[in-house]
Wavefront OBJ file of the C-alpha trace (Angstrom):
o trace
v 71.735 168.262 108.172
v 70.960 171.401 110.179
v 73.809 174.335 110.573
v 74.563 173.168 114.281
v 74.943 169.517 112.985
v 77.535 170.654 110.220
v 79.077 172.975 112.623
v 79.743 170.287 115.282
v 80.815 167.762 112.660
v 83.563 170.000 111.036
v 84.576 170.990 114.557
v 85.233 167.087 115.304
v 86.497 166.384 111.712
v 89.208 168.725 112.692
v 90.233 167.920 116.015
v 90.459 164.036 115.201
v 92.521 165.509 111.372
v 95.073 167.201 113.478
v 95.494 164.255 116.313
v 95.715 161.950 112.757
v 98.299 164.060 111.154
v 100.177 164.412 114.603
v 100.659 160.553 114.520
v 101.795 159.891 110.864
v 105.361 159.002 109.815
v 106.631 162.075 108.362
v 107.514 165.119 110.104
v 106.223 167.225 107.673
v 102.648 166.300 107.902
v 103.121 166.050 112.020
v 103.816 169.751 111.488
v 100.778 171.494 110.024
v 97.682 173.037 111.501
v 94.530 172.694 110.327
v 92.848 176.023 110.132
v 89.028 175.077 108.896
v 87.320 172.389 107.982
v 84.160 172.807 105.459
v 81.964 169.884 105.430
v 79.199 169.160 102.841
v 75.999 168.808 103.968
v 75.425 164.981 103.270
v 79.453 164.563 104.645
v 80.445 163.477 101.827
v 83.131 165.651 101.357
v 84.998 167.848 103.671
v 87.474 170.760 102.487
v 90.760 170.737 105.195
v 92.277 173.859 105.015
v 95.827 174.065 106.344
v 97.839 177.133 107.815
v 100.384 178.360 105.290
v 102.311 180.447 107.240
v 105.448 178.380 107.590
v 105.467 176.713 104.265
v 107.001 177.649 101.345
v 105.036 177.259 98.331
v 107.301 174.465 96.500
v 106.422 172.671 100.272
v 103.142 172.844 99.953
v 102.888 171.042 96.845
v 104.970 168.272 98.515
v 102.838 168.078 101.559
v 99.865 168.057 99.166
v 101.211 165.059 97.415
v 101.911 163.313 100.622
v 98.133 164.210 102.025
v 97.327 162.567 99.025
v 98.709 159.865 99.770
v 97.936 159.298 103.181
v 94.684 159.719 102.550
v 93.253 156.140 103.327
v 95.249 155.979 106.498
v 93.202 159.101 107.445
v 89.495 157.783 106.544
v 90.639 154.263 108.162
v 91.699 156.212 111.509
v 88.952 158.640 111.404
v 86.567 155.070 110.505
v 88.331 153.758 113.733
v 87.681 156.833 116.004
v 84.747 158.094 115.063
v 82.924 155.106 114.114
v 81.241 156.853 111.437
v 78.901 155.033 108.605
v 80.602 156.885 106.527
v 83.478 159.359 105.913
v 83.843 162.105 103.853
v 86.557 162.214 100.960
v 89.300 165.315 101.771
v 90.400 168.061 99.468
v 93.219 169.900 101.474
v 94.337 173.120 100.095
v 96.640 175.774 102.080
v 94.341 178.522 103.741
v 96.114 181.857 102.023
v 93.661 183.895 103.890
v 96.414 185.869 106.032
v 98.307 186.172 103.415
v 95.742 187.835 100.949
v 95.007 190.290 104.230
v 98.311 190.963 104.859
v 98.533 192.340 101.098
v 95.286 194.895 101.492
v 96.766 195.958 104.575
v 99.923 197.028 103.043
v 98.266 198.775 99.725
v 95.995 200.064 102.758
v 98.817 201.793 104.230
v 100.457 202.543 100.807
v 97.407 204.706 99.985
v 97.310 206.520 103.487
v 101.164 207.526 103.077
v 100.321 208.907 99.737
v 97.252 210.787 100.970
v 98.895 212.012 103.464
v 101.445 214.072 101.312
l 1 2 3 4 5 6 7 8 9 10 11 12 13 14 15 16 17 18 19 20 21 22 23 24 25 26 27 28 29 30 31 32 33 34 35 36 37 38 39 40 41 42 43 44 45 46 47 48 49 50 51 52 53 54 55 56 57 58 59 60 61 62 63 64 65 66 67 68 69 70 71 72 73 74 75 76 77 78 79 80 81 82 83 84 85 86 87 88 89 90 91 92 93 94 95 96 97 98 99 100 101 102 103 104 105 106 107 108 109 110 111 112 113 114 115 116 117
């Protein structure tokens, strides 16, 4: 698969993930955002990364569980919608992106205050 092939694949992988999630059971999973998705190049397996930003950490594990678990619900809607030959299998993992930004920022600053003493 070519880089625009991959790109438009992940792009629909995660609009159709976050319409999927949106229409689950439990209000947890109806909740999150999908930030990225990273697709193999053969689609057989796709990386969902999911915004972290209003999650506590002991949450996330929950929601991972439950991903987990919904997991065949997913591929059979995504089966359904897409009408793939084949779906990829999901890893989701919380995107901590911001948060490791947010940290260099502030030792950013912490060295500018002390340089500028």
């Amino acid at each position: 698969m070519n880089d625009i092939k991959i790109l438009k694949t992940q792009s629909l992988l995660k609009e159709v993930l976050q319409e999927v999630l949106y229409m689950l059971d439990d209000t947890r999973l109806n909740a999150l955002s999908i930030i990225k998705v990273e697709c193999s190049k053969g689609k057989n397996f796709a990386r969902v990364f999911l915004d972290s930003s209003s999650v506590s950490t002991e949450e996330q594990k929950d929601i991972l569980k439950l991903l987990k678990k919904a997991n065949s619900t997913i591929r059979q809607y995504l089966q359904t919608s897409l009408s793939w030959y084949k779906i990829p299998n999901f890893a989701y993992e919380f995107d901590t992106t911001l948060e490791k930004i947010n940290k260099l920022e502030s030792i950013f600053k912490q060295i500018r205050q002390e340089n500028d003493r």
